[in-house]
Every structure is written in C-alpha cells, then in structure tokens.
C-alpha positions as CSV (number, residue, x, y, z in Angstrom):
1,X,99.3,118.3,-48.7
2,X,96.2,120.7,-49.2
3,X,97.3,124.2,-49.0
4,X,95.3,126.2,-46.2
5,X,92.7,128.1,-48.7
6,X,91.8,125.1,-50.5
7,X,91.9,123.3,-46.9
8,X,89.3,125.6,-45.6
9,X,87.0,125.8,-48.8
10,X,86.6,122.0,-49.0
11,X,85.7,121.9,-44.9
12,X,83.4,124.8,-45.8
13,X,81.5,122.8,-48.5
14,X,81.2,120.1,-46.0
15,X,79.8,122.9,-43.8
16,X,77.4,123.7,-46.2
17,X,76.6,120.3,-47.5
18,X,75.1,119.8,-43.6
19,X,73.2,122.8,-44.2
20,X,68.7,122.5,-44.4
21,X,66.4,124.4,-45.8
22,X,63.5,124.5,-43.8
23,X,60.0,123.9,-45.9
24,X,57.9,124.1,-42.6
25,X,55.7,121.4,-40.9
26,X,59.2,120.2,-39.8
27,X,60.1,119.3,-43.0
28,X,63.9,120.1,-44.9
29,X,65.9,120.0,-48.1
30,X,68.9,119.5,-48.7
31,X,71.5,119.1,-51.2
32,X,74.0,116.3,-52.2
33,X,77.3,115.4,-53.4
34,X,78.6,113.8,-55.9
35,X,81.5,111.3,-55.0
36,X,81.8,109.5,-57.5
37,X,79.7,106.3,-56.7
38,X,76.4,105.3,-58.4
39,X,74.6,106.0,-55.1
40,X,74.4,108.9,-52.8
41,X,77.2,108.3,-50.7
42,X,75.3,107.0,-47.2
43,X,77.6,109.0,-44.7
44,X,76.0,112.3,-46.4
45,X,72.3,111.0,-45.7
46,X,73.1,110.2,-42.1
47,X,74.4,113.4,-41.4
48,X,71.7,115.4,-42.8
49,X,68.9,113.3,-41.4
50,X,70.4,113.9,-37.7
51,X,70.6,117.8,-38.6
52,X,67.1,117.7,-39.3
53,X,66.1,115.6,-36.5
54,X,68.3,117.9,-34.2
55,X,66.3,121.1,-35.5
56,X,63.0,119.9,-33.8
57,X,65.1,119.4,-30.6
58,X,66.6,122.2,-27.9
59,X,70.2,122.4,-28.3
60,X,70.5,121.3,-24.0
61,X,69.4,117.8,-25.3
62,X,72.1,116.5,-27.2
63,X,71.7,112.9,-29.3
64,X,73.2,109.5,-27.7
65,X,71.8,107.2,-30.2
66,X,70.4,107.0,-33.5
67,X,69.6,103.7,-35.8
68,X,69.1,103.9,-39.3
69,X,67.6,102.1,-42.5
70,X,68.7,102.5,-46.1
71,X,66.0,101.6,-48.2
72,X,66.5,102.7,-51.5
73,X,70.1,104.2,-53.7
74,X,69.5,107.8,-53.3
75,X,70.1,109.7,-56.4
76,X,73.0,113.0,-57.0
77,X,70.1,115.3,-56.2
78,X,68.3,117.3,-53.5
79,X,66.7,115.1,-50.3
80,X,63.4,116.0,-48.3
81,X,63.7,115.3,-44.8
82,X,60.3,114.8,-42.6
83,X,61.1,114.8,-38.6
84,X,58.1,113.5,-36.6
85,X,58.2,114.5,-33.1
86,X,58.0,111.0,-31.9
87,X,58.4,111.6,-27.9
88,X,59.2,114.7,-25.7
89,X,60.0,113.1,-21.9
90,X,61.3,114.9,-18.9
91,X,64.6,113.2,-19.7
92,X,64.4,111.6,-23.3
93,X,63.6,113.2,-27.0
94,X,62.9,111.1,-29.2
95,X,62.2,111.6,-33.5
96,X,61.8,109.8,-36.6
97,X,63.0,110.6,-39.9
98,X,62.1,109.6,-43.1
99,X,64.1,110.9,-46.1
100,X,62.6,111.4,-49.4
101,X,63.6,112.0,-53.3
102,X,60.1,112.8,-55.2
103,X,58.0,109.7,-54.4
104,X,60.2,107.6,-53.4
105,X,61.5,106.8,-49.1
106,X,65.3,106.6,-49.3
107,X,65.5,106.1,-46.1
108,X,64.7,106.4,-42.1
109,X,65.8,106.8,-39.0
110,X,65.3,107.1,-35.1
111,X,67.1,109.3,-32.9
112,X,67.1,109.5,-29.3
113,X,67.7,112.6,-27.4
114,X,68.6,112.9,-23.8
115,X,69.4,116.0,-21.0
116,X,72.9,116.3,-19.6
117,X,73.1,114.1,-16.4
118,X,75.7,112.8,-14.3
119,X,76.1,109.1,-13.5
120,X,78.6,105.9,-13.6
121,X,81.5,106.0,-16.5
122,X,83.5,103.2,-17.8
123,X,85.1,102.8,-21.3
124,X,87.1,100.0,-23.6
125,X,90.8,101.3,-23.4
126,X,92.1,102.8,-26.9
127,X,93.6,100.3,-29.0
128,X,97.6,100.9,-29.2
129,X,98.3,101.8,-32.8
130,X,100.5,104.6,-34.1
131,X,99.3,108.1,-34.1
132,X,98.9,109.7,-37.9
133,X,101.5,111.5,-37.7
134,X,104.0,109.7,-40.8
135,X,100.9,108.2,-42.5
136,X,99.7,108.0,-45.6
137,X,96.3,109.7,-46.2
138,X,93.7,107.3,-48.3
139,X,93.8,110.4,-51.0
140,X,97.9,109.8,-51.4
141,X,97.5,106.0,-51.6
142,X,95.2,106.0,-54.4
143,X,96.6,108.9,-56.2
144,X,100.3,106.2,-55.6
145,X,98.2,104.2,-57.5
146,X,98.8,105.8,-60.8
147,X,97.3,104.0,-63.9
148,X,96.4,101.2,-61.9
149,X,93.3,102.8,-60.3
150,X,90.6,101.4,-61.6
151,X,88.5,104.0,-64.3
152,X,85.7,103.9,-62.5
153,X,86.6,105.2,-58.9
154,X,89.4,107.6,-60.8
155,X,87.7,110.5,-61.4
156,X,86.2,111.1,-58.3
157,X,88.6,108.8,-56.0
158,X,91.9,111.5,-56.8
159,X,90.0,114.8,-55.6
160,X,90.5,116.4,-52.4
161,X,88.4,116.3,-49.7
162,X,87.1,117.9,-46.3
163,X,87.7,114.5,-44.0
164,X,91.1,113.3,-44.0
165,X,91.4,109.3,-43.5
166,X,94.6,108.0,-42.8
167,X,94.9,104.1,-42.5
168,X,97.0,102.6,-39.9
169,X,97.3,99.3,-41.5
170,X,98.9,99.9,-45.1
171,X,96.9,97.2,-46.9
172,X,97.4,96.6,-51.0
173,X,94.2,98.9,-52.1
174,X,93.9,96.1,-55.4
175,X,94.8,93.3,-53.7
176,X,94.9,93.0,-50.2
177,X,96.1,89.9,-48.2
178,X,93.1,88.1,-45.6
179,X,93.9,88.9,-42.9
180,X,92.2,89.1,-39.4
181,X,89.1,91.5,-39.5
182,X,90.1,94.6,-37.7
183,X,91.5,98.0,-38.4
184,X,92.3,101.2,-37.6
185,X,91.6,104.4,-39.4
186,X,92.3,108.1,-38.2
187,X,90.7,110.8,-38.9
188,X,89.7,114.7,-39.0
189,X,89.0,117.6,-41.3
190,X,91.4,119.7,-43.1
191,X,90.0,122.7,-41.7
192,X,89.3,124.2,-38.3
193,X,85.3,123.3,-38.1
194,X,82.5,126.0,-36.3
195,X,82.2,125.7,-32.8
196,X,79.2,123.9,-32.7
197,X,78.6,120.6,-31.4
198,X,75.8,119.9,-33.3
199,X,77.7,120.2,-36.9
200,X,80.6,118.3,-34.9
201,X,78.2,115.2,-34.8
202,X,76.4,115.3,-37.8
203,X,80.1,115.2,-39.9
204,X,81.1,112.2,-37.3
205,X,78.0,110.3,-38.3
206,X,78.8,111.4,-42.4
207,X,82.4,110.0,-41.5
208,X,81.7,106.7,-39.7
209,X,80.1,105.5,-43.1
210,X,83.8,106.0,-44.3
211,X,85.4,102.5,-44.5
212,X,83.2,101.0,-42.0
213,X,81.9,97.6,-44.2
214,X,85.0,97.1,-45.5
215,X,86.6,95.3,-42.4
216,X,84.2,92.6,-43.3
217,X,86.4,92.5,-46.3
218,X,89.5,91.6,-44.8
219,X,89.2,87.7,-44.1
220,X,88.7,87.1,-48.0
221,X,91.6,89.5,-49.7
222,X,88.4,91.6,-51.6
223,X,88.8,95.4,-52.1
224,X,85.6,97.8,-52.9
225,X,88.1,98.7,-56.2
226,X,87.7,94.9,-57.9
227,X,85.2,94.6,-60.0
228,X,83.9,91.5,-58.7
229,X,82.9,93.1,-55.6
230,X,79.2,94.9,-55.0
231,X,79.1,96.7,-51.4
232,X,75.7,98.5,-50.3
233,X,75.1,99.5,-47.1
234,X,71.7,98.2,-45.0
235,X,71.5,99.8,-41.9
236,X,74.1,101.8,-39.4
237,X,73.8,102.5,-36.1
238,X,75.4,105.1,-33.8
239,X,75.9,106.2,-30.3
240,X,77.4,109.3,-29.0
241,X,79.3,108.9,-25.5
242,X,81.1,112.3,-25.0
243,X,82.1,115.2,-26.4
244,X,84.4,115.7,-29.1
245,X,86.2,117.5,-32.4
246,X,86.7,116.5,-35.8
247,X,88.6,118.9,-36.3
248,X,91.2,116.9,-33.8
249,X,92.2,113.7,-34.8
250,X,89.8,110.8,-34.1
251,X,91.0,107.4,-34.4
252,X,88.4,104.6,-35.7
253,X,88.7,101.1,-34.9
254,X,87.1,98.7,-36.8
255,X,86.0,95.2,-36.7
256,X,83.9,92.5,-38.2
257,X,82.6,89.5,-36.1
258,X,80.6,88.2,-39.0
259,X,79.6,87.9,-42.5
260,X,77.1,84.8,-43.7
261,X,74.1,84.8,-47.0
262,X,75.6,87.8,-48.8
263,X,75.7,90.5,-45.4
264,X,78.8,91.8,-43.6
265,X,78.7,93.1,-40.0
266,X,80.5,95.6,-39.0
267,X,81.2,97.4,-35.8
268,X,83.6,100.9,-35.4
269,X,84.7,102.6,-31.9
270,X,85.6,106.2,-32.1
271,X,88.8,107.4,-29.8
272,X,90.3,111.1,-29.6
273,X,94.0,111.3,-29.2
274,X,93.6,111.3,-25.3
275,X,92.2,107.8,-25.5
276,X,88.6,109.0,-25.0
277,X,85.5,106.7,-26.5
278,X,83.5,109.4,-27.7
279,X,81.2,106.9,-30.2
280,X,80.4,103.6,-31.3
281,X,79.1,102.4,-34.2
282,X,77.9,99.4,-36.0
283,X,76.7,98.7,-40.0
284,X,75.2,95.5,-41.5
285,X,76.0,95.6,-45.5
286,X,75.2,93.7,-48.5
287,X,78.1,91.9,-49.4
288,X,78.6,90.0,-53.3
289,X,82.0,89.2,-54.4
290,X,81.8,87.7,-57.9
291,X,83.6,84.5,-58.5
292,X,85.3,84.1,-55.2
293,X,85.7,80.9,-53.7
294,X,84.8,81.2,-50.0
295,X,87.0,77.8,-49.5
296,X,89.7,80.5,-50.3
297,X,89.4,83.0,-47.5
C-alpha cells in the first residue's frame, strides 16, 4: 500500500500531467509520460485533448460526448493541441481537436458540449460483482509476478501510480484461460483529487484507455505481456452521463461483442459504488497475436 505522501505526489503528477500551456490562437502544450510502452500511452492524449477542448468552452456547458482518432504512435515528448471552435448553439458546443508532435497529426478528436437541462432518465443496472475492498490492485499482481514478468513491461510495469485498478476477475496475467469476453475493473486515485469537475473528466477519459481492448483478449487466452501479441489502439469513444469522483471508486465493466481482420471491439460502462452509470465507452483496436491458431480460441 502507498503511504499517504507518496499517495498524494503521484495524484499530483497526474494533476499536473492534465495541465496546458496556452500558446494563444487556442492552441496548448503539454507534456507526457513515460509508462513504459513504445508509444505514448493513449489514455494521457485523450485527457489532454478534452482539457484543451474544454478551455474554449464555459465551465456551465459540461461535455457528454467525445469521439476520437489515433493516427499516429505519439512519441515521450511534449504535444501541441489546436481546438477549433467548431459550433456555439443555444444548447450545444461543439470543437475539434487535432494533436500535434512537430509535423506530424497524432491524433483528433470531436467533442460535444451541452447546457444543464432536465429531461427523461433511465440506466443499465450495475453489474453484481464484489466491491474492491479484499482485491488485488493490477500493481500487486504484477509485482506477485516476480522474475516472471516479462523485461520489457518490468521496469515501468512495478512503479506506482496515481489510478488504482483493481480487477475483479483474477485472471493468469501470462496465461490466461478463454473465457467469455467480459470484465470488471474498479477503480480510483490514490489521492483525494481538486474539486473540479473538469479535471474529474479529463482523468476518467485518461483511465478508460486502461484495460479497455483487452476484453477482446479473453475468448483466445492472449495477454498484452506475450510476446506474440501487438495491441494499438484505433479510435475510443466516450460519453459522460452524470456526475462523478475518481477519487471514489468507479467500477468499469467491460465487454467485447467482436473481433474479425486483425481489430477488437471493445465497449466499457462506468458505475460509482451507488450503482450510478456515470459513462460509457467504446474502443476499436488493432489486434495481431503471432502464431495463434484461431481454431484454438
């Protein structure tokens, strides 16, 4: 367990990571982390794309929706963001965001924007699962691991961080059984977060990145950690339902209804404790597994 200074300097980072410099014209930079993957870690561009998109917009019209492309790996370094003011209705903001490392388009996105009005509700109910309290957080697991963790996701995969994940469903992390495509994951920082809704938001949509394509991993027994197996994420779509905290647990339910010519589909729903839908999700992926035999799965 993180002790409570370490707790509140690794939520802090995340904080700051969320943080934009502004470059005028509505344009921002911001930094990146460094998680250990080859890539930019997607989660991080999602939330700092909706930051910048939510700067052009007043704080009374909060996001419901945003749909997003990755086009390119991003690189470990800093990312231009250019909002372009797309659409102000009576009812409905809408922006587009394109993200940037020198010359090259990383990736964009479309955000939709809407004033606070009453209508008709309805909701899926919560799935039953356990609550996290007796779970094992993802960082335990792998650090359980010992020599077995693969080199490659060792350095990074045994630090800290601000998001905890525990996993409902104690899968093998090497080699996991198939299984039917669903799962449940909860969630929430280490660290009380600031109490603004905005930065509440931005972390859920860096979080939902977390895991996500992976339940379109569970049919075949294949793991992110084999060697064999290439993930990349496509595009990820989000919608935001109610209010929420992060810094409350969250649980995220996962399925996949599909996966066909190399692509996984993926689709998340994200519950507080109260049984609340608060977001949805969805994430098409590349998906390679070197020599696995589909007739296997």
């Amino acid at each position: 367990m993180t002790d409570p200074a370490t707790a509140a300097h690794l939520v802090a980072e995340l904080v700051d990571l969320m943080q934009l410099e502004p470059l005028g014209d509505d344009r921002f930079r911001a930094q990146s982390e460094d998680l250990g993957t080859p890539a930019v870690f997607g989660g991080q561009v999602l939330g700092q794309s909706l930051m910048a998109a939510s700067r052009t917009v007043d704080a009374d019209r909060p996001v419901h929706s945003m749909h997003a492309y990755f086009l390119l790996p991003g690189e470990h370094a800093p990312i231009e963001y250019a909002v372009d003011r797309v659409r102000d209705g009576r009812s409905f903001t809408t922006r587009h965001v394109v993200a940037r490392q020198g010359e090259r388009i990383i990736f964009e996105m479309s955000a939709s924007f809407q004033t606070i009005d009453p209508g008709v509700e309805h909701q899926s109910p919560m799935p039953d699962v356990p609550g996290p309290e007796g779970l094992s957080s993802d960082l335990q697991r792998r650090i359980d691991l010992g020599d077995r963790m693969p080199a490659r996701v060792r350095a990074k995969g045994l630090e800290p961080h601000g998001i905890e994940f525990r996993a409902v469903e104690a899968d093998d992390l090497l080699a996991p059984v198939p299984r039917e495509a669903e799962r449940s994951i909860w969630m929430r920082t280490v660290a009380p977060l600031p109490d603004d809704p905005l930065m509440h938001r931005a972390l859920l949509a860096y979080a939902s990145d977390h895991g996500l394509l992976s339940a379109a991993l569970l049919p075949h027994g294949l793991t992110y950690m084999q060697s064999g197996v290439r993930m990349a994420s496509l595009d990820h779509a989000m919608w935001f339902h109610r209010d929420f905290r992060l810094d409350d647990w969250l649980l995220y339910r996962l399925d996949s209804p599909s996966a066909s010519g190399a692509r996984g589909l993926s689709r998340g729903s994200v519950y507080t404790r109260s049984g609340q839908l608060v977001a949805s999700t969805a994430q098409e992926g590349m998906l390679r597994a070197r020599n696995h035999d589909p007739r296997t799965s």
